[in-house]
N, C-alpha and C positions, 0 to 999 in steps of 0.2 A: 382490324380492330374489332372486337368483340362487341354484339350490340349494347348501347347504356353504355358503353366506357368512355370516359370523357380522362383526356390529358391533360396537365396544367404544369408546364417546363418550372424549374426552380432549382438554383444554388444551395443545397445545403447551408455550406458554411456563412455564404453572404449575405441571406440575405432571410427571411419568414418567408413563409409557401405561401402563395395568393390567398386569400381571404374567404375567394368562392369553393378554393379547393378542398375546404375544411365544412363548408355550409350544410349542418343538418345531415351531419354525418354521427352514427352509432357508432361506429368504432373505426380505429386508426392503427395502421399498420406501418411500423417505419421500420425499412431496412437499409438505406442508404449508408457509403462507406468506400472511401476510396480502399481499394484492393489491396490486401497484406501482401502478397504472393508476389514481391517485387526485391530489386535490391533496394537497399536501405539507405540515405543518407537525410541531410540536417530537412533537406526541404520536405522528403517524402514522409519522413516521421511528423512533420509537421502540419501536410494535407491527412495523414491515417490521424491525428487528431481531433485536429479541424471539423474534419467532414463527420464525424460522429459527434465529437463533445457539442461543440458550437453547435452542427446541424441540427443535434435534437432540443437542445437549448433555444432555437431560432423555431423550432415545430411548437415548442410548450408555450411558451411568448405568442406565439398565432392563436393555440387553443384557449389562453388565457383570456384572447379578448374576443370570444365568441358568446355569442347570449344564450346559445344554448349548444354546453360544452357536450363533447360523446363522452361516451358510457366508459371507452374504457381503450387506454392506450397500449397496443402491446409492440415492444422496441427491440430490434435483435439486440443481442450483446453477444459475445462468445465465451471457450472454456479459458480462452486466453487470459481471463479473470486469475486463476489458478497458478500460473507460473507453471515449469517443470519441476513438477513432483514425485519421477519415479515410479515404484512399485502403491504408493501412497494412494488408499482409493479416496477418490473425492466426489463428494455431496453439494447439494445447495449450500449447506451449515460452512463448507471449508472454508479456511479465512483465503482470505488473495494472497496476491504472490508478488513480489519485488523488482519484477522486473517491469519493462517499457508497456509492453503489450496489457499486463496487468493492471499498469495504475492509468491505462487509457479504458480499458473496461470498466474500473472502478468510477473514472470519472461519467463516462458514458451514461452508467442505469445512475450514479446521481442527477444529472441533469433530466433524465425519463422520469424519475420520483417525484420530479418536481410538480410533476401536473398533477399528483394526489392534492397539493394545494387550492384546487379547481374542481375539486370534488370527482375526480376521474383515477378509476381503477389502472393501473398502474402494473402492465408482466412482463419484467426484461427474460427475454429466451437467448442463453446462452449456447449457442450451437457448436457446433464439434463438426466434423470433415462431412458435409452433405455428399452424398454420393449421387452422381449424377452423369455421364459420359458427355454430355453438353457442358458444362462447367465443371469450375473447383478443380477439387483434388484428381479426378479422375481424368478430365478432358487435359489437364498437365502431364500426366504418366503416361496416358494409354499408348503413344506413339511409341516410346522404346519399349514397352510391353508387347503390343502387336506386332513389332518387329524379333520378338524375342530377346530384347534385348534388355528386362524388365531385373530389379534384384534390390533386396533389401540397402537402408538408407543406415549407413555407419555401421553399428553391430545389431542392430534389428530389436534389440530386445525392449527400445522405448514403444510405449502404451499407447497407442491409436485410438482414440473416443471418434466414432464413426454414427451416420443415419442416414438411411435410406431416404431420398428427397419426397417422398409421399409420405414416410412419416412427419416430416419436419414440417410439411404442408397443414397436414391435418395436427399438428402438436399448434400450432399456430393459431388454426382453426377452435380446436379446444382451449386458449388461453382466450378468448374471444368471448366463447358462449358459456363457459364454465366460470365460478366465483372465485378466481385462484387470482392472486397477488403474489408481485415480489418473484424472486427470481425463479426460473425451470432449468435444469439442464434438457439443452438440446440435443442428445445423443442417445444411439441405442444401448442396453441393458447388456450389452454383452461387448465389452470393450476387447481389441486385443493387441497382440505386440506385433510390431511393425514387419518382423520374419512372417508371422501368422495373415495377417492382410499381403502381401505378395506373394504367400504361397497360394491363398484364395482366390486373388487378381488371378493370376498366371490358370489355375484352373479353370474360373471361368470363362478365358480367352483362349482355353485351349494352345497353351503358349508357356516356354520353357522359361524359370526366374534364377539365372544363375548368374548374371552378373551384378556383384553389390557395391554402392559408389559408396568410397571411404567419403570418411570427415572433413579431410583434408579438402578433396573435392567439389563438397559443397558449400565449404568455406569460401573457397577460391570463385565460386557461379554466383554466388549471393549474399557473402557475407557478414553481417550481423542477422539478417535474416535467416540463414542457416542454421545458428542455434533454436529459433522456432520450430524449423522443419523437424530438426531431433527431437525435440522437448517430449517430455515424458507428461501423460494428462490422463489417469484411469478416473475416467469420470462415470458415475452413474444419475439417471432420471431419476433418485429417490423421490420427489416431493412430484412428480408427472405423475411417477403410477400411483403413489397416496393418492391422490385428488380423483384415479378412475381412469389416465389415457392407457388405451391397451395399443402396444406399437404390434404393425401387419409384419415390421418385418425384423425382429429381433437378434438372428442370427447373420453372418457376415456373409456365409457361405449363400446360402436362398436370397438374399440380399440383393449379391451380383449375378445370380443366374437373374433376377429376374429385371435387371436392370441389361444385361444385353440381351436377352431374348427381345425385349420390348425398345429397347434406342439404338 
């Protein structure tokens, strides 16, 4: 445990965060969330709800009854706001999307807005595939990657909205100390198609991408959750880089070089 870090255990959905845990605190980082990356049925739609809508709902109700509220709440949300959209580039401005995932984001950053009522700044960051080889997207793949066994998902050509976990660090960082409200896209400036990120992958593992797992597939390993894995999201950080964040690592390629040279 790193020095000055103090822990304080807490249910999301069940319950407000302890009371000390909030004490004279300048800003507030929420990112709890039971894990999408799962198969899907009545109960687990129900905790990927829960654990966000309620959770942050149960965090604004705590910061509500503090005498001296923080400066300024910043709450994940993701691009899952969006729906799959295609070739369609999407902005902060883009309206949502119709599906499951969408109207749990929506509800999401309305519960986080709620703390503007408390006189507290208020930045849902909608993130996109953090790249990381200890989690996410990557610590999923890399195994039939590094065995060569690595290949684009249905016909490759849906939109990948990706960021390298230092930017997403520091994008978090900059919603903190920077005047910006209201939603960011959490993703790098150069989005790409799902063929285009597993030819990248496979590059920088030095490792062949030729086996592609049909539809069918991953229908069958996950399915309702499998049309999320397809889903099409070209999203960009327009209102990130207005406001002044410069991302270190913009491009996909330098991206994962430098994400295995260094984990």
């Amino acid at each position: 445990m790193p020095p000055g870090v103090k822990v304080f255990p807490w249910n999301p959905a069940q319950s407000e965060p302890p009371a000390e845990s909030l004490r004279d605190v300048d800003a507030v980082v929420h990112l709890a969330g039971e894990p999408v990356a799962q198969r899907w049925n009545a109960t687990v739609k129900a905790r990927l709800r829960d654990s966000r809508v309620l959770g942050t709902a149960n965090l604004v109700k705590a910061i509500g009854r503090l005498d001296r509220k923080p400066e300024v709440l910043v709450c994940s949300s993701a691009i899952g706001y969006y729906g799959s959209r295609g070739d369609e580039i999407l902005t902060e401005t883009s309206t949502q999307g119709n599906d499951f995932l969408a109207e749990v984001c929506a509800e999401w950053e309305r519960s986080a807005a709620e703390a503007k009522a408390f006189g507290v700044r208020v930045v849902s960051i909608r993130t996109g595939h953090v790249l990381d080889p200890r989690g996410g997207l990557l610590k999923r793949i890399l195994p039939p990657y590094r065995m060569g066994l690595g290949g684009k998902l249905g016909n490759g050509r849906q939109w990948t909205s990706w960021i390298h976990l230092e930017d997403m660090a520091n994008l978090f960082q900059f919603a903190i100390d920077q005047p910006v409200s209201g939603p960011l896209n959490g993703v790098a400036p150069n989005p790409v198609s799902n063929a285009e990120f597993t030819r990248a992958l496979a590059a920088a593992l030095h490792r062949p991408a030729i086996f592609p797992v049909p539809k069918l597939a991953l229908s069958i390993l996950f399915g309702e959750m499998a049309e999320v894995i397809l889903g099409s999201q070209r999203v960009q950080p327009e209102r990130s880089q207005a406001a002044g964040f410069a991302f270190k690592y913009p491009e996909l390629g330098p991206a994962l070089e430098n994400l295995f040279r260094v984990g």
